[in-house]
The first five atom37 places (N, CA, C, CB, O) and aatype in JSON, in Angstrom:
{
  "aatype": [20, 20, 20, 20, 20, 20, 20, 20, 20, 20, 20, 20, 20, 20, 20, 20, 20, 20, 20, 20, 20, 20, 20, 20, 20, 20, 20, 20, 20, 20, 20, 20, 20, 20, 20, 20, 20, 20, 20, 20, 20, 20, 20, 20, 20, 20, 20, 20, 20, 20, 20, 20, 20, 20, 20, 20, 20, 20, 20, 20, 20, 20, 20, 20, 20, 20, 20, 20, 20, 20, 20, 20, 20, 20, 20, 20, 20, 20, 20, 20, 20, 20, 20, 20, 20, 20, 20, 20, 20, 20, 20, 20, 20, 20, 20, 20, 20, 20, 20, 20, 20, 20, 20, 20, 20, 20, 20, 20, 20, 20, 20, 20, 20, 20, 20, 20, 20, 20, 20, 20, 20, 20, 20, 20, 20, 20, 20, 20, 20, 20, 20],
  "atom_mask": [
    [1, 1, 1, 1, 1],
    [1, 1, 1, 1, 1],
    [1, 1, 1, 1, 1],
    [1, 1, 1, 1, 1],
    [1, 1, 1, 1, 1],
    [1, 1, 1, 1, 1],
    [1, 1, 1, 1, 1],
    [1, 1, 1, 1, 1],
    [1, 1, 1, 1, 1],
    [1, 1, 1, 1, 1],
    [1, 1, 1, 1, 1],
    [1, 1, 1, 1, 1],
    [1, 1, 1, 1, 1],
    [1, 1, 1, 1, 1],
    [1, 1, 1, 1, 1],
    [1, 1, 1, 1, 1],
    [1, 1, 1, 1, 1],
    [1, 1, 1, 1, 1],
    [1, 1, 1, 1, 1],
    [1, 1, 1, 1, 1],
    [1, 1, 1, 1, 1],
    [1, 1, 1, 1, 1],
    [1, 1, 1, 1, 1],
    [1, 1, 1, 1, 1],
    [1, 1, 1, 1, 1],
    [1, 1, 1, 1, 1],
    [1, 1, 1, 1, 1],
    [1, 1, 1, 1, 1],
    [1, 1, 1, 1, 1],
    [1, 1, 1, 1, 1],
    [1, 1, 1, 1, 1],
    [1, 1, 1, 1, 1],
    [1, 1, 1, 1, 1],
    [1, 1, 1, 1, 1],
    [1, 1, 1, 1, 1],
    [1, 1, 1, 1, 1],
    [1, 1, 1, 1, 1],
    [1, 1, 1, 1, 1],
    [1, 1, 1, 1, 1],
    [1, 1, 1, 1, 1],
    [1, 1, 1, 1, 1],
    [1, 1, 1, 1, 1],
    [1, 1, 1, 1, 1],
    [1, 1, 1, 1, 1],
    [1, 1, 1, 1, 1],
    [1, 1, 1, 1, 1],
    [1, 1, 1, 1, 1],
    [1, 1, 1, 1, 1],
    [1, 1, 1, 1, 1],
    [1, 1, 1, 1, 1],
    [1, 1, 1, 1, 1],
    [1, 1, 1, 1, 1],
    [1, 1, 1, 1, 1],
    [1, 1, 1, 1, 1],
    [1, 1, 1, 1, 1],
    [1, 1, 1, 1, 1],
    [1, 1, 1, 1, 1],
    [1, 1, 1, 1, 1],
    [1, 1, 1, 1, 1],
    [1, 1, 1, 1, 1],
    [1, 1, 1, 1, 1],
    [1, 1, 1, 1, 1],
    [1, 1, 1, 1, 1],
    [1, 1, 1, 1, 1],
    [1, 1, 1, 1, 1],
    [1, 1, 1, 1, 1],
    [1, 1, 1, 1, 1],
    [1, 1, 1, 1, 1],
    [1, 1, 1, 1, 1],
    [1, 1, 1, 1, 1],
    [1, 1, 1, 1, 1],
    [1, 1, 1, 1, 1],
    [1, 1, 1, 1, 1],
    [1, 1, 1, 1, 1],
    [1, 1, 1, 1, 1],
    [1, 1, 1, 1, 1],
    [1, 1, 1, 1, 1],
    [1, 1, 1, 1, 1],
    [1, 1, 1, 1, 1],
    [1, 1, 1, 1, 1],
    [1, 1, 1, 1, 1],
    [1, 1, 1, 1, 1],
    [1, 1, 1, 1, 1],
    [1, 1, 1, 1, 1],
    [1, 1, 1, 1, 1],
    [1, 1, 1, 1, 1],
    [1, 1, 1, 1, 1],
    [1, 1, 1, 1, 1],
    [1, 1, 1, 1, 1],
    [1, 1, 1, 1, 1],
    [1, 1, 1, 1, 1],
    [1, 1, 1, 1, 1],
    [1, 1, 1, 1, 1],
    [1, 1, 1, 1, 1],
    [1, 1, 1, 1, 1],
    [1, 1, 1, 1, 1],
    [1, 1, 1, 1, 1],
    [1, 1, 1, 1, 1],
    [1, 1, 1, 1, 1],
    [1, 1, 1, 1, 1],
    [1, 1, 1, 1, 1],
    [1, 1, 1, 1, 1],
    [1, 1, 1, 1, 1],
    [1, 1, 1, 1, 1],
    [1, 1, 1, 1, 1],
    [1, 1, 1, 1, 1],
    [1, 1, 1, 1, 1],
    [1, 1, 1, 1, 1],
    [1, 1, 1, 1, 1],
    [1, 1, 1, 1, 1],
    [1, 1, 1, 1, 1],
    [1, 1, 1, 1, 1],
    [1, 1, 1, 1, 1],
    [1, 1, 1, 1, 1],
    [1, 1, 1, 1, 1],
    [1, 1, 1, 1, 1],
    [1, 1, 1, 1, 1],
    [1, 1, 1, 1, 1],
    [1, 1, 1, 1, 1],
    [1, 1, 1, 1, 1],
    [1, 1, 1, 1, 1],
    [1, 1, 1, 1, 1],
    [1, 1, 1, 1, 1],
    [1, 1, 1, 1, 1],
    [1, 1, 1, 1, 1],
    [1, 1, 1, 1, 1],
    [1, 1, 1, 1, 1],
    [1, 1, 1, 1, 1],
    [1, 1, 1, 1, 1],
    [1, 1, 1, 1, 1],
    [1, 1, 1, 1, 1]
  ],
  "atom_positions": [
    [[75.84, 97.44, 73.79], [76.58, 98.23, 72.82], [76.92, 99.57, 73.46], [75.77, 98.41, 71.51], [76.21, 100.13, 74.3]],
    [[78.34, 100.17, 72.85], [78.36, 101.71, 73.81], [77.62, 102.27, 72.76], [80.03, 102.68, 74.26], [77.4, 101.94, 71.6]],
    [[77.22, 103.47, 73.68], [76.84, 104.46, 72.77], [77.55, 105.45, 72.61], [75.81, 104.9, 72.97], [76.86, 106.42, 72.31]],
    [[78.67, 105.68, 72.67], [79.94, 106.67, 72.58], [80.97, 106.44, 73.51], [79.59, 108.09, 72.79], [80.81, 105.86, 74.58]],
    [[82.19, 106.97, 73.03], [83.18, 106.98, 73.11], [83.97, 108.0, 73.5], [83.37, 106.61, 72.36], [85.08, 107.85, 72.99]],
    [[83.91, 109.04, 74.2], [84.85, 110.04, 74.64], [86.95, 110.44, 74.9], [84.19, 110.0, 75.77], [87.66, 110.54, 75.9]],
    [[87.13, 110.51, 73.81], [88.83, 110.56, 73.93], [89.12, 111.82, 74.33], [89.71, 110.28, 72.55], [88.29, 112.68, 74.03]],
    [[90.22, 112.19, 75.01], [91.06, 113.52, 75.2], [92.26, 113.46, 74.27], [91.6, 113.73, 76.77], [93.15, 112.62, 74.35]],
    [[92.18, 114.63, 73.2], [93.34, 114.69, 72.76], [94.3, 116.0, 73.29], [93.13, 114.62, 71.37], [93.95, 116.71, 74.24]],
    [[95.42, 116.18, 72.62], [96.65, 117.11, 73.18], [96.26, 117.92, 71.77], [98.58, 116.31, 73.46], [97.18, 118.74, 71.63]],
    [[95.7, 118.01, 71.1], [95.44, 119.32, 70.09], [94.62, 119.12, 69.06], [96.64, 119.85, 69.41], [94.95, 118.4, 68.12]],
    [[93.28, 119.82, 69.15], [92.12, 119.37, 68.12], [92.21, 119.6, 66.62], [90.88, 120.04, 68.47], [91.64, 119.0, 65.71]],
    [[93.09, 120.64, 66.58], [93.17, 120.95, 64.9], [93.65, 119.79, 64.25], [94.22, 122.19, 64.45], [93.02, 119.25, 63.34]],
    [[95.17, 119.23, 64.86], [95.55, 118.19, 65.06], [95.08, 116.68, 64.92], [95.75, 118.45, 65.88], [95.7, 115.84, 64.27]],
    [[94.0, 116.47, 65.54], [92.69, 115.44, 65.35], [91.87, 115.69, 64.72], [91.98, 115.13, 66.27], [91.03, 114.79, 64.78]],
    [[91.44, 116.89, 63.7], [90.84, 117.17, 62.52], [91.29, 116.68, 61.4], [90.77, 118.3, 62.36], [90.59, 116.05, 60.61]],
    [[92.63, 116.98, 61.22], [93.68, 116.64, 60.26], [93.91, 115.47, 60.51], [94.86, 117.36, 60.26], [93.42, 114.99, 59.49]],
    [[94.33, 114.46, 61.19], [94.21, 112.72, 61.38], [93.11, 112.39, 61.31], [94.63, 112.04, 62.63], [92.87, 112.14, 60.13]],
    [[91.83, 112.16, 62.23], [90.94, 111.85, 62.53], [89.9, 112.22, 61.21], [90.82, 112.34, 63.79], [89.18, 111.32, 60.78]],
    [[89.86, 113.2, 60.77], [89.35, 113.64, 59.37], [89.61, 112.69, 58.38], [89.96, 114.91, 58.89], [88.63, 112.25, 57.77]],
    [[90.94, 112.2, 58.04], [91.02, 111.73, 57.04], [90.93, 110.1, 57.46], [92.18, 112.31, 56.36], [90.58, 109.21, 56.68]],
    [[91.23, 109.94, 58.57], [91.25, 108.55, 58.92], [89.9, 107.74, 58.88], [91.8, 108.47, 60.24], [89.74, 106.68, 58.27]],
    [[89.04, 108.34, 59.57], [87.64, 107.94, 60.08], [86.53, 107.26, 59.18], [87.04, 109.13, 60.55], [85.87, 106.23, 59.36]],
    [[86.54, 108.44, 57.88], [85.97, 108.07, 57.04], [86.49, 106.37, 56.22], [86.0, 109.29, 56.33], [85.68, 105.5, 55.92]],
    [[87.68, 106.32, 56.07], [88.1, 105.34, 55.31], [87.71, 103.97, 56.52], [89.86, 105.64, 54.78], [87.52, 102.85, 56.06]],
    [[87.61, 104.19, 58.01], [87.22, 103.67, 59.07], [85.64, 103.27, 58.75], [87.52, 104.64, 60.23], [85.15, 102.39, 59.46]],
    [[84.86, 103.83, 57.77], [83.43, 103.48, 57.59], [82.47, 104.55, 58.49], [83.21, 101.84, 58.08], [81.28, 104.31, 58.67]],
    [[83.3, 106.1, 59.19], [82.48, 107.27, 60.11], [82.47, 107.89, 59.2], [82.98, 108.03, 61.4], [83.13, 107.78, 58.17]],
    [[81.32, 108.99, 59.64], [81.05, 110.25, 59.23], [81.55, 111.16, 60.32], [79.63, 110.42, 58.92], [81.77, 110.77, 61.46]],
    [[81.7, 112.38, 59.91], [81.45, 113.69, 60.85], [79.97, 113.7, 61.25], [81.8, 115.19, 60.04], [78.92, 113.84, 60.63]],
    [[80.27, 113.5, 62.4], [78.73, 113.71, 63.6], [78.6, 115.68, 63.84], [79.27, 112.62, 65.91], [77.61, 116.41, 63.82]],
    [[80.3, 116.06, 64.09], [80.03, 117.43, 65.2], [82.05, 117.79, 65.19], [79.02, 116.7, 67.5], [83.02, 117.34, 65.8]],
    [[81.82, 118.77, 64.22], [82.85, 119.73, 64.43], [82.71, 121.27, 64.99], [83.38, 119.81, 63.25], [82.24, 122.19, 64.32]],
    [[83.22, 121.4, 66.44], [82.91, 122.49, 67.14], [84.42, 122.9, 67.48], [81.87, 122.21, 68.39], [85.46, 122.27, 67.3]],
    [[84.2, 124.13, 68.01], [85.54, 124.34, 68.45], [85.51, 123.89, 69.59], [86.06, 125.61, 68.43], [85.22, 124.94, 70.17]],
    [[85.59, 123.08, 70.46], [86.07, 122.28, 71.77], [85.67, 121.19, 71.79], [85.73, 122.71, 72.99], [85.79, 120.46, 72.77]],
    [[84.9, 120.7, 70.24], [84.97, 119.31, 70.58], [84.56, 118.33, 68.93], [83.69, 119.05, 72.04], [83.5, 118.68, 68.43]],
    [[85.18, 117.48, 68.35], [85.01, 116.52, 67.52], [84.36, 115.28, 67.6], [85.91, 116.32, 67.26], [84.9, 114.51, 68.39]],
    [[83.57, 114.93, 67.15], [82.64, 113.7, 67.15], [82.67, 113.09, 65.63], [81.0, 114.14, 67.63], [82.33, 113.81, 64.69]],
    [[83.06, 111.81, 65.44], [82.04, 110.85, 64.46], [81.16, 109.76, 64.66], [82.66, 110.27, 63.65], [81.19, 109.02, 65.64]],
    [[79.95, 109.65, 63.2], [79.28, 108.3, 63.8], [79.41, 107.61, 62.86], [77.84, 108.24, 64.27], [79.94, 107.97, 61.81]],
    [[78.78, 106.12, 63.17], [78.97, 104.87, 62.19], [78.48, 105.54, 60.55], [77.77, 103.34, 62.79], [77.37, 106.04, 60.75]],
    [[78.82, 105.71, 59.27], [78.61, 105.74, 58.19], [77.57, 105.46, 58.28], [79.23, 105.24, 57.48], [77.05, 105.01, 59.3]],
    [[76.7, 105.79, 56.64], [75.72, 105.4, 55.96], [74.32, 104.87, 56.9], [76.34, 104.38, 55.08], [73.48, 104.04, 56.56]],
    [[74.38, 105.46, 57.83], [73.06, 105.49, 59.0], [73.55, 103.86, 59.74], [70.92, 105.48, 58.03], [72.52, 103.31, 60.11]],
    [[74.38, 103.28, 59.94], [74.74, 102.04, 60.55], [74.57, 102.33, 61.75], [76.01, 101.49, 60.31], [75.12, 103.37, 62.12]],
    [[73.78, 101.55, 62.75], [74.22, 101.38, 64.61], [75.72, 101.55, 65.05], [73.88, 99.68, 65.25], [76.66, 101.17, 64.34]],
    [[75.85, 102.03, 66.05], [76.99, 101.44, 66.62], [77.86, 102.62, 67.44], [77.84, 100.71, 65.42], [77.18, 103.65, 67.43]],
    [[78.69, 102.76, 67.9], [79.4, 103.82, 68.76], [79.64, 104.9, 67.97], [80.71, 103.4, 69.39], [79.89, 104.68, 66.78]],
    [[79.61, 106.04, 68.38], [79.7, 107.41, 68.47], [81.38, 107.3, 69.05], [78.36, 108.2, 69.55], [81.71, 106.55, 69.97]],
    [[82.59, 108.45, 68.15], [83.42, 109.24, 68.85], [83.84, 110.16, 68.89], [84.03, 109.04, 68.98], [84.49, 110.69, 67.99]],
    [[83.52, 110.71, 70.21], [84.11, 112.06, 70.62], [85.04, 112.28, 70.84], [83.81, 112.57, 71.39], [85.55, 111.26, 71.3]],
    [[86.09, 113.48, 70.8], [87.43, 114.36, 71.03], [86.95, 115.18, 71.31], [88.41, 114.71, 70.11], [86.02, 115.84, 70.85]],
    [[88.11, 115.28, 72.9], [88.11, 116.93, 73.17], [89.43, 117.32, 73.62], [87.03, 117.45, 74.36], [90.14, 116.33, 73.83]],
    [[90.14, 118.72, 73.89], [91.4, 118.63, 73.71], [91.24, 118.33, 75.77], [92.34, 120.24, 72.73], [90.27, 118.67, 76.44]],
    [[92.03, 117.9, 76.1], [92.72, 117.31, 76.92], [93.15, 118.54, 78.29], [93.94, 116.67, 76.0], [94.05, 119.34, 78.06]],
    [[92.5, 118.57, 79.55], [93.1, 119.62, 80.41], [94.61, 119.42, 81.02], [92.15, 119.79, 81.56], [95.55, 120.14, 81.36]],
    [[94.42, 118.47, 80.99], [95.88, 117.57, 81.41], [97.0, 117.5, 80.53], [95.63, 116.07, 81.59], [97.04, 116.61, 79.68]],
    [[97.87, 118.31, 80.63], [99.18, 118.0, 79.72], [99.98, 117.01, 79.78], [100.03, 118.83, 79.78], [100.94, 116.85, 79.03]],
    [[99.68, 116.35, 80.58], [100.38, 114.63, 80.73], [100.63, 114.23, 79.36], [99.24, 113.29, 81.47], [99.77, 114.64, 78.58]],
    [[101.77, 113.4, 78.74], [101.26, 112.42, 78.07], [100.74, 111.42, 77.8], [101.5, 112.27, 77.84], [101.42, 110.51, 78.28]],
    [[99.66, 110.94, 77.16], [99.26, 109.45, 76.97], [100.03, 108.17, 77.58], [99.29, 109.24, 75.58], [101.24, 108.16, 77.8]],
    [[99.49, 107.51, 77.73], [100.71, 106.02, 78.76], [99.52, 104.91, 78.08], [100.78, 106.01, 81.54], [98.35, 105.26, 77.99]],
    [[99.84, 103.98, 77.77], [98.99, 103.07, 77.3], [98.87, 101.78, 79.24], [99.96, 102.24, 75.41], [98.01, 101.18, 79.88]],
    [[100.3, 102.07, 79.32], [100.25, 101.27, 80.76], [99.27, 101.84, 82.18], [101.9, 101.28, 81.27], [99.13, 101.27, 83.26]],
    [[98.81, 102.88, 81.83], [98.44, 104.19, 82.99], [96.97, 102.93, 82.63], [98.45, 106.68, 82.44], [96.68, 102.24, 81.66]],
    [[96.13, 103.25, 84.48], [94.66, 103.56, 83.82], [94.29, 104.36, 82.78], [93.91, 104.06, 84.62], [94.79, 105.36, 82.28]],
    [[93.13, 103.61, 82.5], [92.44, 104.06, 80.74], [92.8, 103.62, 79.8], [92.58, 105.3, 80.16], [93.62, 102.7, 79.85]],
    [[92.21, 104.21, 78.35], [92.46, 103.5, 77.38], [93.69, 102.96, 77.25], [92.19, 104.07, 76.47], [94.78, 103.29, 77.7]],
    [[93.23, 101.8, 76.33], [95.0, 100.66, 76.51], [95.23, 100.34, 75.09], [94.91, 98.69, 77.56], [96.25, 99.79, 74.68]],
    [[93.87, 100.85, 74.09], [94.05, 100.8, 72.6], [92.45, 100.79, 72.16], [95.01, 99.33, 72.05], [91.58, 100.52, 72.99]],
    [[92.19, 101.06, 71.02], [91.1, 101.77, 70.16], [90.93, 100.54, 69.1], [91.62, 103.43, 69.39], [92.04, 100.27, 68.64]],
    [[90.41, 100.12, 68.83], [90.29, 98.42, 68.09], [88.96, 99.28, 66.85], [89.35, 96.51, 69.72], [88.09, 99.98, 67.37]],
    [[88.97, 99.09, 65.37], [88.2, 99.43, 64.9], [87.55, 98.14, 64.09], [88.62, 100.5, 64.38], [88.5, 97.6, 63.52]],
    [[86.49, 97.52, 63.85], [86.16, 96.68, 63.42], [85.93, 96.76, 61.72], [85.25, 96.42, 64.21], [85.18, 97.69, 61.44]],
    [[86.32, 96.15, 60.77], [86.22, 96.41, 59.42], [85.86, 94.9, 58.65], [87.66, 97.13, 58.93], [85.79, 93.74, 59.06]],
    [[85.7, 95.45, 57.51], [84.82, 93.6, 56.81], [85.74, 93.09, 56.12], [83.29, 93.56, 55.53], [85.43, 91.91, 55.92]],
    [[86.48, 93.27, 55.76], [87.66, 92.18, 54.88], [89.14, 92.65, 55.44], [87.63, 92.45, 52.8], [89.46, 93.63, 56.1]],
    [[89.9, 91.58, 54.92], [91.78, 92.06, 55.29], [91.76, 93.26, 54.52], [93.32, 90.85, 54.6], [92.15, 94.25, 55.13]],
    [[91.42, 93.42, 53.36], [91.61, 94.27, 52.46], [91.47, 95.56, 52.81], [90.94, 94.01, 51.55], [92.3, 96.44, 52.55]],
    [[89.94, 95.8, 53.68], [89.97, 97.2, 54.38], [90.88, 97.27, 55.28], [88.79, 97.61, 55.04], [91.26, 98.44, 55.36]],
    [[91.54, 96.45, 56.15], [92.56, 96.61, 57.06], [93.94, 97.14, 56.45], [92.74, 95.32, 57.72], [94.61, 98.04, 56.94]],
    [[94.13, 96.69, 55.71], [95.38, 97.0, 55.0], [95.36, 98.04, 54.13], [95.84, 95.98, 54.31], [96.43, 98.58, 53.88]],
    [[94.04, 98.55, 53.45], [93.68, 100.05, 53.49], [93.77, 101.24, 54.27], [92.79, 100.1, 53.42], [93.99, 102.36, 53.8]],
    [[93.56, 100.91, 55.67], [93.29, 101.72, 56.46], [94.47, 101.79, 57.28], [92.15, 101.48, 57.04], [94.57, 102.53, 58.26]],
    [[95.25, 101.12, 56.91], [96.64, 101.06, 57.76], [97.37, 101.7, 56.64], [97.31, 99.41, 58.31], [97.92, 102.76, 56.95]],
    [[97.47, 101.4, 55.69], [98.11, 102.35, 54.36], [97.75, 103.7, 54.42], [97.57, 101.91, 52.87], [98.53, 104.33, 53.69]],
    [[96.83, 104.53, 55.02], [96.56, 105.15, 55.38], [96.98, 106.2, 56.06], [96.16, 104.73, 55.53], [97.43, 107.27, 55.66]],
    [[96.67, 105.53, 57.78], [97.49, 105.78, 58.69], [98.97, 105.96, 58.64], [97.25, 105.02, 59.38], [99.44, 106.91, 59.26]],
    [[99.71, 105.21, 58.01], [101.39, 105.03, 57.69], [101.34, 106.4, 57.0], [102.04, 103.5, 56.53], [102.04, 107.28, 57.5]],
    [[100.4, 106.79, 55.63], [100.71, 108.12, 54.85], [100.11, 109.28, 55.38], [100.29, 108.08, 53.46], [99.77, 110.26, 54.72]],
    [[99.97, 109.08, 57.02], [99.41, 110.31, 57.66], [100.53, 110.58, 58.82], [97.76, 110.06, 58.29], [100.42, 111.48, 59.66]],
    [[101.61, 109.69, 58.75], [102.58, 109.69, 59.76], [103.13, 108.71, 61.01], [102.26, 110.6, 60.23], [104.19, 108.69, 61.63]],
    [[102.11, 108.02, 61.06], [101.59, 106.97, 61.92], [102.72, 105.88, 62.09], [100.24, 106.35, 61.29], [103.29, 105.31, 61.16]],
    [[102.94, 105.68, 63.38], [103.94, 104.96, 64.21], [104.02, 103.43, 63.53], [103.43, 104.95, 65.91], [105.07, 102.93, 63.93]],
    [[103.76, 103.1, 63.2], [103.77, 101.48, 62.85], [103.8, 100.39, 64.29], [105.33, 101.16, 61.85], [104.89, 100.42, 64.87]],
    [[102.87, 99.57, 64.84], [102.94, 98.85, 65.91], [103.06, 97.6, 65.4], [101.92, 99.02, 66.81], [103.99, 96.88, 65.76]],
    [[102.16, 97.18, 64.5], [102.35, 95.7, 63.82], [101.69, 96.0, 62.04], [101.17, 94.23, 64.94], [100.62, 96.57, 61.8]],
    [[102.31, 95.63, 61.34], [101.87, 95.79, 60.02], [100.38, 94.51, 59.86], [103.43, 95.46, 58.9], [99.67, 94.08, 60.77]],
    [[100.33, 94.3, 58.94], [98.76, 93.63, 58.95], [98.9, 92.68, 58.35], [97.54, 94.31, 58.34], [99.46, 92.5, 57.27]],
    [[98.27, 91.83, 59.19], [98.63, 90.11, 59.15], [98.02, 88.97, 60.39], [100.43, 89.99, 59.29], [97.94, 89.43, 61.53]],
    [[97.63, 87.58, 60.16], [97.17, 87.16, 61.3], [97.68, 86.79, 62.24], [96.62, 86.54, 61.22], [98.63, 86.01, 62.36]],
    [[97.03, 87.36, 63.06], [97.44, 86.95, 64.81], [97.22, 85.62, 65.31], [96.55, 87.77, 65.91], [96.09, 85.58, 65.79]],
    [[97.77, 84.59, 65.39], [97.49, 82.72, 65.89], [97.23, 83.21, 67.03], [98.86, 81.29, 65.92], [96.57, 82.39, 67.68]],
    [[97.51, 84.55, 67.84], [97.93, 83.69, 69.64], [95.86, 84.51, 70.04], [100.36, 85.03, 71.28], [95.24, 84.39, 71.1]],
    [[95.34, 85.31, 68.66], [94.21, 85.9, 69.38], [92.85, 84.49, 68.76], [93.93, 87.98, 68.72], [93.27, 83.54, 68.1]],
    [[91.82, 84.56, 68.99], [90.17, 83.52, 68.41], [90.44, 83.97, 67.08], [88.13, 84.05, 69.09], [90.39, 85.16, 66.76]],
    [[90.76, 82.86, 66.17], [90.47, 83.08, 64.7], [88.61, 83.11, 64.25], [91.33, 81.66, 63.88], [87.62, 82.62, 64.78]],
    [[88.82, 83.96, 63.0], [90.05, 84.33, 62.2], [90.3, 85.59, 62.73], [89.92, 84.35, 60.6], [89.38, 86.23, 63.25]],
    [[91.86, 86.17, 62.63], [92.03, 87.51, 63.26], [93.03, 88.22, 62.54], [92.4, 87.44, 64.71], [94.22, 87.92, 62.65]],
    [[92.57, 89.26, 61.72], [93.62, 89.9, 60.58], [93.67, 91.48, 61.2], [92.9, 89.82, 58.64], [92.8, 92.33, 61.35]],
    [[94.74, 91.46, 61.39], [94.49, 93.34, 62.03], [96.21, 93.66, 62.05], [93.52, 93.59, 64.32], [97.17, 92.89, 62.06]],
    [[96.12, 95.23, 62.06], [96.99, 95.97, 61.83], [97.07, 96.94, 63.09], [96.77, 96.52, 60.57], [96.01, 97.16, 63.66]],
    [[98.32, 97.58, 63.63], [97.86, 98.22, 64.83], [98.99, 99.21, 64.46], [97.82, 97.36, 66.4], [100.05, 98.82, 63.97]],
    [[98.68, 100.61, 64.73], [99.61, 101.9, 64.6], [99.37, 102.44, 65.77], [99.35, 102.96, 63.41], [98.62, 101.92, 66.59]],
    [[100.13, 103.77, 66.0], [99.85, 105.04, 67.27], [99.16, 106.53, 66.46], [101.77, 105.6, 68.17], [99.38, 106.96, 65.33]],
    [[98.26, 107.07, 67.56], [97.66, 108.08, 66.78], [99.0, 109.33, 66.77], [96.03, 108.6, 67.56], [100.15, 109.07, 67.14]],
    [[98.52, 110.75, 66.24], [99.47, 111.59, 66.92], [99.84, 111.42, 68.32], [99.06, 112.79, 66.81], [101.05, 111.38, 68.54]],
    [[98.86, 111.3, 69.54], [99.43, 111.64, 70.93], [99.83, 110.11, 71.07], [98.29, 112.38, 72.23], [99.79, 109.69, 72.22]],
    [[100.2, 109.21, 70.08], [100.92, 108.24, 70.94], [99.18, 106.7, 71.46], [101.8, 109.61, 72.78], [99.42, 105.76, 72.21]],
    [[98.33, 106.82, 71.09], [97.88, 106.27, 71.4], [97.62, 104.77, 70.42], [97.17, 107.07, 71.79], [98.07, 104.93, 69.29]],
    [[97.06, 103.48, 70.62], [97.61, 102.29, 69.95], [96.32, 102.18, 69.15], [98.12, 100.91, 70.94], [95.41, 102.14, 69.98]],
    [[95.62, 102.07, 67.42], [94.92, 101.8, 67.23], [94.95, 100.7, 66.35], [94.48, 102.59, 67.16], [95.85, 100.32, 65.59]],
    [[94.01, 100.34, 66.53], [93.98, 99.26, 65.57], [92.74, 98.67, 64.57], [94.35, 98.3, 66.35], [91.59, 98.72, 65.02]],
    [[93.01, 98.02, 63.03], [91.93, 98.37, 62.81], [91.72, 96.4, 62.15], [91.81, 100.02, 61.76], [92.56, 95.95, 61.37]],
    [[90.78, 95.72, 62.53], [90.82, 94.34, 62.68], [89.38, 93.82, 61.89], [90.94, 93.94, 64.35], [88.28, 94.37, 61.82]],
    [[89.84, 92.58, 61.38], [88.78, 91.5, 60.26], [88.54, 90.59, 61.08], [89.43, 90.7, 58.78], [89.57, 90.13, 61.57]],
    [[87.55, 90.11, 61.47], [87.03, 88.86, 62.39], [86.25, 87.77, 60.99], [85.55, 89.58, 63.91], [85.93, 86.61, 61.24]],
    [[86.12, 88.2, 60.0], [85.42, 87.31, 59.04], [85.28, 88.07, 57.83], [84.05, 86.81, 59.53], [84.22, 88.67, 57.62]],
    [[86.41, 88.13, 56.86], [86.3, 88.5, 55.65], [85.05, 88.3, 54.49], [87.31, 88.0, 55.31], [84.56, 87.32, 53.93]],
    [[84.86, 89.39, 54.45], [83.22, 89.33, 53.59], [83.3, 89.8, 52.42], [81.96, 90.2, 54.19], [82.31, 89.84, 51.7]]
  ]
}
């Protein structure tokens, strides 16, 4: 299992305001709001990865094709939270990549929704077994 997750973003206030509202409905808490760096962890004392933000030294933009991250996959328990959390994302501004629905070509069952954060990055938030 990781034990965290380290992202660079292009502006933290920025990822307060997304990441704030997103995370929680994601099943995180706020771990660590500092000024140089954002963290959440799994909700309600659950195991599982830690994520961190920090703003980014590199003014590059994001490339999903570049080495590194290639997309952010969030795991959730029914379609229903997926399509929550993508309703979400859409009313926070969010790029639309695939609306939410099953995937045949991935191991059923596979219900997921995939958007871009602010800097452009691909997330997605996916049902492996509706509960």
């Amino acid at each position: 299992m990781l034990g965290h997750l380290g992202i660079n973003v292009s502006n933290l206030d920025q990822a307060r305001r997304y990441w704030g509202v997103l995370m929680p409905v994601l099943g995180f808490d706020v771990f660590l709001d500092d000024v140089d760096q954002l963290a959440f962890r799994p909700g309600a004392g659950k195991p599982g990865t830690y994520v961190f933000m920090y703003v980014a030294a590199d003014e590059r933009a994001y490339s999903a094709t570049a080495i590194g991250l290639q997309h952010l996959a969030f795991m959730v328990p029914t379609q229903q939270a997926v399509r929550d959390v993508y309703e979400v994302a859409v009313g926070l501004g969010s790029e639309t990549v695939h609306d939410p629905r099953t995937f045949p070509q991935y191991p059923q069952p596979y219900f997921a929704a995939f958007w871009r954060d602010p800097d452009g990055v691909m997330i997605e938030a996916v049902c492996h077994h509706d509960r």
